[in-house]
C-alpha positions as CSV (number, residue, x, y, z in Angstrom):
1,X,160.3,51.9,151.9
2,X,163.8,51.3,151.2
3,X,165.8,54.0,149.9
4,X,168.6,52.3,148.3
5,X,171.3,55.2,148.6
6,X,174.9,54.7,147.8
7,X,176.6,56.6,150.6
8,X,178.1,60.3,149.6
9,X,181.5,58.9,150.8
10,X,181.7,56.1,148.7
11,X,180.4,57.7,144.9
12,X,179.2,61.0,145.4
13,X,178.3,61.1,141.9
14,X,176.0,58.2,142.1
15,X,174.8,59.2,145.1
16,X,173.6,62.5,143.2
17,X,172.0,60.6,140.3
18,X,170.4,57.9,142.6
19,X,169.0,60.8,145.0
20,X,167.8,63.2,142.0
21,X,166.1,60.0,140.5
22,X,164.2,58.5,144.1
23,X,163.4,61.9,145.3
24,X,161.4,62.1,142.6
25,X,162.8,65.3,141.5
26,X,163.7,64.8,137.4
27,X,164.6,61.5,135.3
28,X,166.0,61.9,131.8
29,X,164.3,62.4,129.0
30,X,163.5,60.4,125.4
31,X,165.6,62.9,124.2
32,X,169.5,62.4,124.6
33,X,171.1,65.2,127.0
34,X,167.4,66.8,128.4
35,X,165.4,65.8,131.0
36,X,162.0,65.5,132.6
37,X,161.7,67.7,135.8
38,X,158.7,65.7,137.8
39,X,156.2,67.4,139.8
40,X,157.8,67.4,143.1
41,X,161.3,69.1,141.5
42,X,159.1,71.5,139.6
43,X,157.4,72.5,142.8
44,X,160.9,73.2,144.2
45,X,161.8,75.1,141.2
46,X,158.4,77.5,141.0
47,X,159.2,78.7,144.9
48,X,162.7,79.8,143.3
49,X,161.0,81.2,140.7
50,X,158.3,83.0,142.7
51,X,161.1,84.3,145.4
52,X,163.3,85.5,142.5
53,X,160.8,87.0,140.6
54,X,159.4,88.8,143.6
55,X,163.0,90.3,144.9
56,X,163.5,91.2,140.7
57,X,160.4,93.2,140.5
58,X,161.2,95.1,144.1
59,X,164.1,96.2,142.1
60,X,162.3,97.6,139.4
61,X,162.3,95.1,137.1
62,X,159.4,94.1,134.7
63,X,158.9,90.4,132.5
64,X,158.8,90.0,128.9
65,X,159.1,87.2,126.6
66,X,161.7,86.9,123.5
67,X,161.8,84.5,120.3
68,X,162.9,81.2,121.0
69,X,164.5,81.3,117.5
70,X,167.5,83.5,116.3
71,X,168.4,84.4,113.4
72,X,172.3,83.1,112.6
73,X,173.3,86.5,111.8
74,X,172.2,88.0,114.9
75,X,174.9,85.8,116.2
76,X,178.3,87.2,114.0
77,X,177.5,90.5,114.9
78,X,179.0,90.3,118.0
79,X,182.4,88.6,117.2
80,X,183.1,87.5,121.4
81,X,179.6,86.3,121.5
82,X,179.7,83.7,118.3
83,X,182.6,82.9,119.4
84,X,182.0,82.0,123.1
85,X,178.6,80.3,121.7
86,X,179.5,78.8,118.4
87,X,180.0,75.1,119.6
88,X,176.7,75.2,121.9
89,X,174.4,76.0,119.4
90,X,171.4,74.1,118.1
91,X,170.3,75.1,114.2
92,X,167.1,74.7,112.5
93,X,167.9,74.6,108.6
94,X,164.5,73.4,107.4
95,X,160.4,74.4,107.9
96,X,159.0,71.1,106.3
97,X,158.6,67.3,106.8
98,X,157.1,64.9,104.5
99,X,156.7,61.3,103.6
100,X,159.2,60.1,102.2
101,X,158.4,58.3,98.6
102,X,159.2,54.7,99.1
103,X,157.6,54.5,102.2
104,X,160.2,54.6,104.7
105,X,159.0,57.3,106.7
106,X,159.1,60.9,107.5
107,X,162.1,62.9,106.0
108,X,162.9,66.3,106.0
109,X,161.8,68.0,103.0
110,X,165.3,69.3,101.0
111,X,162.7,72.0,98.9
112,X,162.2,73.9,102.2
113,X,165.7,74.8,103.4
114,X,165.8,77.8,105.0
115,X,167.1,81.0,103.4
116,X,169.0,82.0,106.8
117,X,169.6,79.5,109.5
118,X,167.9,79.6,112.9
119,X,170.0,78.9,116.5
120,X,167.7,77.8,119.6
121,X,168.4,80.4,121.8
122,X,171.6,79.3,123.5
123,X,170.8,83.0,125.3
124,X,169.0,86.2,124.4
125,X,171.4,89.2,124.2
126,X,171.6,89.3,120.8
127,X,168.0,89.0,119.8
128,X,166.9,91.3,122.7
129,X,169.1,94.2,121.8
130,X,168.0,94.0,117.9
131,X,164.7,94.7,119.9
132,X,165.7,96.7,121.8
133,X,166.8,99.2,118.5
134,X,163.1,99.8,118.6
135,X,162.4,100.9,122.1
136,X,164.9,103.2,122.5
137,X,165.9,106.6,121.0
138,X,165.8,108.9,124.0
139,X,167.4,108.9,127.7
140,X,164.0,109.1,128.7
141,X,163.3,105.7,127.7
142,X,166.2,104.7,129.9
143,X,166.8,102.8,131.8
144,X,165.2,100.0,130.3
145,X,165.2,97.0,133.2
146,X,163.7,93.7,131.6
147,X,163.4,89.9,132.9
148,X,163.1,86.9,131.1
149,X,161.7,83.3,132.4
150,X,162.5,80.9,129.7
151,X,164.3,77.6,128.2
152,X,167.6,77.8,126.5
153,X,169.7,75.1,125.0
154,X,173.2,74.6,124.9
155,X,174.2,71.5,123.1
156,X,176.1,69.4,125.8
157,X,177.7,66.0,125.4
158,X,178.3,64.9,128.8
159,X,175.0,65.3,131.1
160,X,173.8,65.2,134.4
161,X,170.4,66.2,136.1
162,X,170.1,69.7,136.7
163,X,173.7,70.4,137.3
164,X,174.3,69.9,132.7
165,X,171.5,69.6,130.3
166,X,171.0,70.5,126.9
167,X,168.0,72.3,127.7
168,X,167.6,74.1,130.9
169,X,165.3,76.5,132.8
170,X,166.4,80.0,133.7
171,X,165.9,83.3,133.8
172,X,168.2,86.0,132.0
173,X,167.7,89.7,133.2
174,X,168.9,92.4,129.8
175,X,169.0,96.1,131.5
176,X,170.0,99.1,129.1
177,X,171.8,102.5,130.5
178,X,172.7,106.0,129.8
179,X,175.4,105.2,131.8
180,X,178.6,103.4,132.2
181,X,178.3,103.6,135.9
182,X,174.7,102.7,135.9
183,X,175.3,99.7,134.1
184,X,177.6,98.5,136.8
185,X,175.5,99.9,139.7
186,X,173.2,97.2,138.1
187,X,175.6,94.4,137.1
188,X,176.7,94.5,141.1
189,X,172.9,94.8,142.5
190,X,171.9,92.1,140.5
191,X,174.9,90.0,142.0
192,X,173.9,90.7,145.1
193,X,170.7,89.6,144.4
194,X,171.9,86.5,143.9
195,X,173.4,86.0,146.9
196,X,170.6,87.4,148.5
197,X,168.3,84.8,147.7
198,X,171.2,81.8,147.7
199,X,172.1,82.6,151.8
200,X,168.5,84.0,153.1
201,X,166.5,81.5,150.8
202,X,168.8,78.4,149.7
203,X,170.6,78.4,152.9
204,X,173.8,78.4,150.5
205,X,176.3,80.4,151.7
206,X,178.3,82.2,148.6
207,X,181.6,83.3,147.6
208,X,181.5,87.5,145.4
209,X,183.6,87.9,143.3
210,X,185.0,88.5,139.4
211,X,185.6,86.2,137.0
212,X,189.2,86.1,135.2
213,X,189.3,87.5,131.8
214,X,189.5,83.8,130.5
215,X,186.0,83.1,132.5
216,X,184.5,85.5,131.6
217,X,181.1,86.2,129.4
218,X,181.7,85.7,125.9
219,X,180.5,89.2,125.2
220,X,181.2,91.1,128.2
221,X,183.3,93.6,129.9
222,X,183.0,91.9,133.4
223,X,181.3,89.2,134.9
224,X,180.7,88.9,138.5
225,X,179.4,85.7,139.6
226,X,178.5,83.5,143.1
227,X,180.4,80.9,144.0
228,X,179.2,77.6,146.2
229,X,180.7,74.9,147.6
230,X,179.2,71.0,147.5
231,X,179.5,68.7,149.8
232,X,182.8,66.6,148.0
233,X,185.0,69.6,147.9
234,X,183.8,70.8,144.5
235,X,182.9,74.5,143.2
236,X,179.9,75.7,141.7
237,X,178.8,78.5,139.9
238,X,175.2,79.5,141.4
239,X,174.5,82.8,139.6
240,X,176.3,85.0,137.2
241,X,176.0,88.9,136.3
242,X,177.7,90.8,133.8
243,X,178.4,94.4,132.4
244,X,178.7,94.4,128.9
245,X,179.6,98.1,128.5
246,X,178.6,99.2,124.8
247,X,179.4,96.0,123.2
248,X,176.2,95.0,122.2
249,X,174.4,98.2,121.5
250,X,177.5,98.9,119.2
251,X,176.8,95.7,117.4
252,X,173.0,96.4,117.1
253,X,173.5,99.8,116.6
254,X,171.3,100.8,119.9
255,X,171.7,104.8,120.4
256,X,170.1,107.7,122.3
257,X,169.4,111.2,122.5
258,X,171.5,112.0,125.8
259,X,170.1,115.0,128.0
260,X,172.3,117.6,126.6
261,X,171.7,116.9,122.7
262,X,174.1,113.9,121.6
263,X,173.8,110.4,120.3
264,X,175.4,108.0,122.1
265,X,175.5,104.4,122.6
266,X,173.4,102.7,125.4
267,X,175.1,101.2,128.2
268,X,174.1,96.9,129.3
269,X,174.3,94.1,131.3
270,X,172.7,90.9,131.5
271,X,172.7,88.4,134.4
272,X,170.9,84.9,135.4
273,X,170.2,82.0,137.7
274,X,169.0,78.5,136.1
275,X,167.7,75.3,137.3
276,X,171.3,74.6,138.1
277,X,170.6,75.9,141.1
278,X,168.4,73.1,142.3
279,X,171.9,71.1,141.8
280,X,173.2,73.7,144.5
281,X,170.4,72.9,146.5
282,X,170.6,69.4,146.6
283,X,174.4,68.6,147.0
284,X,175.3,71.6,149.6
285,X,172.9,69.7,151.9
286,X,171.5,66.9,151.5
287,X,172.3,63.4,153.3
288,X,172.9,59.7,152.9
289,X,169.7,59.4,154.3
290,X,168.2,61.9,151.0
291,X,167.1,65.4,150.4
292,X,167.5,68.3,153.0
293,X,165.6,70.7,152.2
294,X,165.5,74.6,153.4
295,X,162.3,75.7,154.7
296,X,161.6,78.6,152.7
297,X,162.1,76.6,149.7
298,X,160.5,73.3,150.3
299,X,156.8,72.5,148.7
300,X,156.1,70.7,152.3
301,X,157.0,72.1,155.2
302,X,155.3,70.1,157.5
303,X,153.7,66.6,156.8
304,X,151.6,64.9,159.7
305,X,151.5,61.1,159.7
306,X,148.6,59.5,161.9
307,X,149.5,55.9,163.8
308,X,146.5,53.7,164.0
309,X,144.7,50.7,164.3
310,X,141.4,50.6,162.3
311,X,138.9,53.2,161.1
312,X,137.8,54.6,164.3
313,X,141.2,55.4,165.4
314,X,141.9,57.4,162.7
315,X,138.9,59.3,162.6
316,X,139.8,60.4,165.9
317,X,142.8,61.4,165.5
318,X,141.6,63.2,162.0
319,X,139.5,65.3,164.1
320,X,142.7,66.7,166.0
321,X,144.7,66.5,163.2
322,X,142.4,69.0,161.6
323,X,142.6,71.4,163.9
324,X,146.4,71.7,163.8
325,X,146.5,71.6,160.2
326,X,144.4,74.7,160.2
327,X,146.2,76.3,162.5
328,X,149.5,75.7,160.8
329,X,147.5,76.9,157.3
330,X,146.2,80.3,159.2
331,X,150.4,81.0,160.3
332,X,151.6,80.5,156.5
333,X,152.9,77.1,156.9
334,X,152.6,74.4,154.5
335,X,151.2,71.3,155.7
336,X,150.0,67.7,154.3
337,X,148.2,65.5,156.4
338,X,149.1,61.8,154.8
339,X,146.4,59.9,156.0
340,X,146.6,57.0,152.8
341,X,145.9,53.6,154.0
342,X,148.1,52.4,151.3
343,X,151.1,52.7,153.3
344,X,152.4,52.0,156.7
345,X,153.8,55.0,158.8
346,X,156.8,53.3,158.8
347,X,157.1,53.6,154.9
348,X,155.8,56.8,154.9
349,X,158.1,58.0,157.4
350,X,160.9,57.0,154.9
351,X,159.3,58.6,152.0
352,X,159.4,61.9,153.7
353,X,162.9,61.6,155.0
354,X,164.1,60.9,151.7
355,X,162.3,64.0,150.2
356,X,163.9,66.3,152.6
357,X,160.3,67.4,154.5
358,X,162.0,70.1,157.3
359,X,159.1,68.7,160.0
360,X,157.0,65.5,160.6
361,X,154.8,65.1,163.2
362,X,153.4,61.4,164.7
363,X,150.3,61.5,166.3
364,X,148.3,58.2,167.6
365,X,145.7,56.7,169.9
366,X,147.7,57.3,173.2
367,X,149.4,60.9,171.7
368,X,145.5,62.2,171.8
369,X,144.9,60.7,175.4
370,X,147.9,62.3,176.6
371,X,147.3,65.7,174.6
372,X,151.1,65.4,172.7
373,X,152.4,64.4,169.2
374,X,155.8,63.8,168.6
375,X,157.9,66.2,166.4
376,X,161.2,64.9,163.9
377,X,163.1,67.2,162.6
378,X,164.5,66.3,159.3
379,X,167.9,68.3,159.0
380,X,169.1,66.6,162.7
381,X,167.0,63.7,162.3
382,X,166.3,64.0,166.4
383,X,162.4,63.8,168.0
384,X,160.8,65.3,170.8
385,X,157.6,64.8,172.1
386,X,155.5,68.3,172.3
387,X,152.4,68.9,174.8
388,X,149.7,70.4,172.7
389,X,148.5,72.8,175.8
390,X,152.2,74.2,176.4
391,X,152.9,76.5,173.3
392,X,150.5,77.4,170.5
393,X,151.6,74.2,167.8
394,X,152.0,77.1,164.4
395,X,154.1,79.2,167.1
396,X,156.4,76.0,167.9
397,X,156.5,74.9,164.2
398,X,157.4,78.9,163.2
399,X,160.3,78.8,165.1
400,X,161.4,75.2,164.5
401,X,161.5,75.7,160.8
402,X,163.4,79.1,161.5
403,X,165.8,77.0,163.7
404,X,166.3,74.2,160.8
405,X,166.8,77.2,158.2
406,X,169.3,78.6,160.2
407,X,171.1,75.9,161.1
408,X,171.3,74.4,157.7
409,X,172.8,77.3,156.8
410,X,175.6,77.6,159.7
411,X,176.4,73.8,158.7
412,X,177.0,74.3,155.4
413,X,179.0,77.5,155.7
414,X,181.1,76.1,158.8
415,X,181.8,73.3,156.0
416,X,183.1,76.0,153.3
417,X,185.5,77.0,156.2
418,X,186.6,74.2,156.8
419,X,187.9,73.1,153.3
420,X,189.2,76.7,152.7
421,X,192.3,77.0,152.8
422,X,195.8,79.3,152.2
423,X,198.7,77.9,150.2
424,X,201.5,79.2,148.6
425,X,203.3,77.1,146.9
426,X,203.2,75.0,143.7
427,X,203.4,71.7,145.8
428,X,201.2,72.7,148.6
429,X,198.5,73.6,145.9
430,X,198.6,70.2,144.5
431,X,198.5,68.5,148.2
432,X,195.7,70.1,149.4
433,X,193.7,69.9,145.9
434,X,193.9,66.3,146.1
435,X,193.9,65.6,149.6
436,X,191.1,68.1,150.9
437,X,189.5,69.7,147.8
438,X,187.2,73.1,148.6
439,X,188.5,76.5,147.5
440,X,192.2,77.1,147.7
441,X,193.2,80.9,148.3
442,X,196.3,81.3,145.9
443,X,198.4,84.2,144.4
444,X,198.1,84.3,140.6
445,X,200.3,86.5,138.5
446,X,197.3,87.6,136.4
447,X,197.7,85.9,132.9
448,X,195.6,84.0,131.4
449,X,198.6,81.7,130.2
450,X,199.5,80.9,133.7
451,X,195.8,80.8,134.7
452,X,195.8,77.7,131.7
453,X,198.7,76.1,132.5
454,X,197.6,75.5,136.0
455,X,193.8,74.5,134.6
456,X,195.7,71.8,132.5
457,X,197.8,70.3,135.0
458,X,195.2,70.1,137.9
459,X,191.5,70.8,136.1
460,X,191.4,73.6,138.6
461,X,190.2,77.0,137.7
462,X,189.9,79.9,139.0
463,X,186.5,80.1,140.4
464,X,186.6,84.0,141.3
465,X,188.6,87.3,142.8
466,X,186.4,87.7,145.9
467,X,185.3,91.3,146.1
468,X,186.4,91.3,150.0
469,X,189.6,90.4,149.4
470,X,192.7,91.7,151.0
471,X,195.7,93.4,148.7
472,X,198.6,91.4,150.0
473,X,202.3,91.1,148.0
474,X,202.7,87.7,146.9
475,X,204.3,85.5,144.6
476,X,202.2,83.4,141.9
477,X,202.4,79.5,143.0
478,X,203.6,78.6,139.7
479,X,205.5,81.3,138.0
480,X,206.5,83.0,141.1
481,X,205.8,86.2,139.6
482,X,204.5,89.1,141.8
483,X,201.1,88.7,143.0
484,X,198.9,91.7,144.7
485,X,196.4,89.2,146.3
486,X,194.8,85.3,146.6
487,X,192.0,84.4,144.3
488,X,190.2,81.4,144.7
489,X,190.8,78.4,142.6
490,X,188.7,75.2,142.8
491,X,187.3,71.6,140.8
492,X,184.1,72.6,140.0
493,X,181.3,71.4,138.1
């Protein structure tokens, strides 16, 4: 099988693309700006989906289901919101098609316009707190913690495969509050959350912090957000949470009876993870070689290839085969025994590399005479030979894929150190931007002007104010005006 990779070092972008496309992870679409997420990506994307889901409900969290559609007024309530949204949004202005008279074809039909325009939900805050009117007159019926697994669309004009589609896959979690200081309770939980699942599960080590004012949720108070690091030096944004104080339940009119006989205003947040993350997944790892996938999160864990010469070799090694299989099955472990006569081993051997399988085991005539297989770990690309009767095979595998998690993991954060780095002045921020890349740790003297000024000039931004951060005096690197501590400022995608 030849893989046909461009290498990372010489166009990471088309390295992306290429390895998106061979992997057979997505391909785009008929439709301009979407694309087709094939079985093997979706696979990927439903153990997200199940992890997430699971860690949302332990947290008390329940899932519902909101229109696609939202009505155009919904939108201008909320003045932040249309604004931060206005330019993404798809609208549906007529019901009807018909034929058109001279034969041409189908046109829409101008007799059945609308009376108010319809936006494709570009998100769900303002159609789930006109709902959420309804469910909520009392502090007893807070607080009010609600999921949603759905598709949004944001019109884009410049694509690419899961990291920038016009329609994506996500999640977006709408929480209601008696409290201001429940809301944030929850705005930081779910952050954590996030980053959670992106370090234990993604093996993607993350960046806490705030967003500026000027990144901020159109809509919101504050956003916190995760922050990862690709292999070329470039940010991305893996997760976002936000607390959106009384904005929304002002605009919707959302009150409740408080415990000691007033009417107040309910207190919200929102927050949510999308198939962007599979981006995340993809470039914080993977290889020239193709996909690296985590463990936890890949739809094969283990894959056994047999090596053989005719039909009564492989039956016998089927019958061993079998029993590890079951084995492995009995531990938890995924497993797919490839016996297709179809391809060579030497083909399928590349197939699996290139999909980023964490284990593949060998096994031929002379490995069941001498009672071994042979073992290739994926993330290292290094073999060893394993004697069947020495260690119980799911125990070995166990602890080899917590081994390739682990140090997946270690790689990729000992990467984000290494292209971290403190400057403090003007030219030293554009050296080390161009030069190295990764996250820059710079003092910022807190406007948004500045915060522009220094986006125009270099196309970085600030990715976040990490929560950990130290309070240190400092002077801005391009104003030089005082600073109380480094935020970090990235390319990102």
């Amino acid at each position: 099988m030849s893989k046909g990779l461009p290498k990372r070092s010489e166009d990471y972008s088309l390295w992306y693309n290429e390895l998106v496309k061979k992997a057979d992870l997505a391909e785009n679409s008929a439709v301009r700006g979407c694309m087709v997420i094939k079985p093997y990506g979706y696979s990927i994307w439903e153990k997200m989906q199940a992890q997430l889901d699971k860690m949302f409900k332990e947290t008390g969290h329940t899932n519902a289901y909101f229109p696609l559609f939202i009505p155009k007024s919904f939108l201008s309530k909320e003045a932040n919101h249309v604004e931060g949204f206005a330019k993404e949004c798809a609208v549906v202005t007529h019901y009807r098609l018909k034929n058109a008279e001279d034969g041409s074809g189908i046109i829409v039909d101008p007799d059945a316009k609308l009376e108010e325009e319809l936006i494709v939900r570009p998100t769900s805050e303002t159609v789930i707190w006109s709902t959420y009117k309804n469910w909520i007159q009392s502090y007893r019926d807070l607080p009010l913690l609600v999921n949603q697994w759905a598709n949004v669309v944001r019109w884009e004009m410049r694509t690419r495969l899961f990291l920038r589609t016009t329609e994506f896959l996500w999640q977006e979690g709408h929480t209601a509050h008696a409290t201001s200081k429940e809301a944030m309770d929850e705005t930081v939980q779910m952050m954590n959350v996030y980053a959670q699942f992106a370090e234990e599960f993604m093996a993607v080590p993350v960046v806490k912090g705030k967003k500026t004012e000027n990144e901020r949720f159109a809509g919101a108070d504050e956003t916190f957000c995760i922050e990862a690091m690709m292999q070329d030096g470039k940010a991305l944004q893996a997760g976002t949470s936000h607390f959106l104080g009384q904005n929304f339940a002002k605009a919707f009119d959302v009150k409740f009876a408080t415990k000691e006989g007033g009417l107040d205003y309910v207190w919200g947040t929102s927050w949510g993870v999308s198939t962007r993350l599979m981006g995340a997944l993809i470039m914080a790892h993977s290889d020239d070689n193709g996909l690296v996938l985590p463990p936890k999160l890949a739809p094969i864990q283990v894959v056994i290839v047999p090596i053989y010469r005719g039909e009564a070799e492989l039956e016998a090694i089927s019958v061993k085969v079998s029993e590890i299989v079951a084995e492995l099955k009995k531990a938890g472990i995924s497993v797919k025994y490839d016996n297709r006569d179809t391809q060579k081993p030497g083909w399928k051997f590349a197939e699996y590399e290139l999909k980023g399988v964490p284990v593949r085991i060998g096994i031929g005539p002379r490995d069941l005479e001498n009672g071994t297989i042979e073992i290739a770990r994926r993330d290292t690309l290094t073999k060893e030979t394993f004697a069947l009767d020495s260690q119980p095979i799911a125990e070995k595998i166990s602890t080899l894929l917590d081994d390739i998690q682990e140090g997946i993991f270690k790689k990729a954060l000992d990467f984000r150190t290494s292209v971290t780095t403190e400057v403090n002045t003007w030219e030293e921020f554009q050296h080390v931007l161009e030069s190295k890349g990764g996250f820059l740790a710079a003092h910022w003297d807190g406007t948004p002007e500045t915060e522009e000024k220094i986006k125009e000039l270099t196309k970085a931004t600030i990715r976040c104010i990490p929560l950990d951060r130290k309070e240190e005096e400092g002077s801005c690197i391009l104003t030089g005006k005082p600073s109380s501590g480094r935020v970090y400022f990235a390319k990102a995608y």
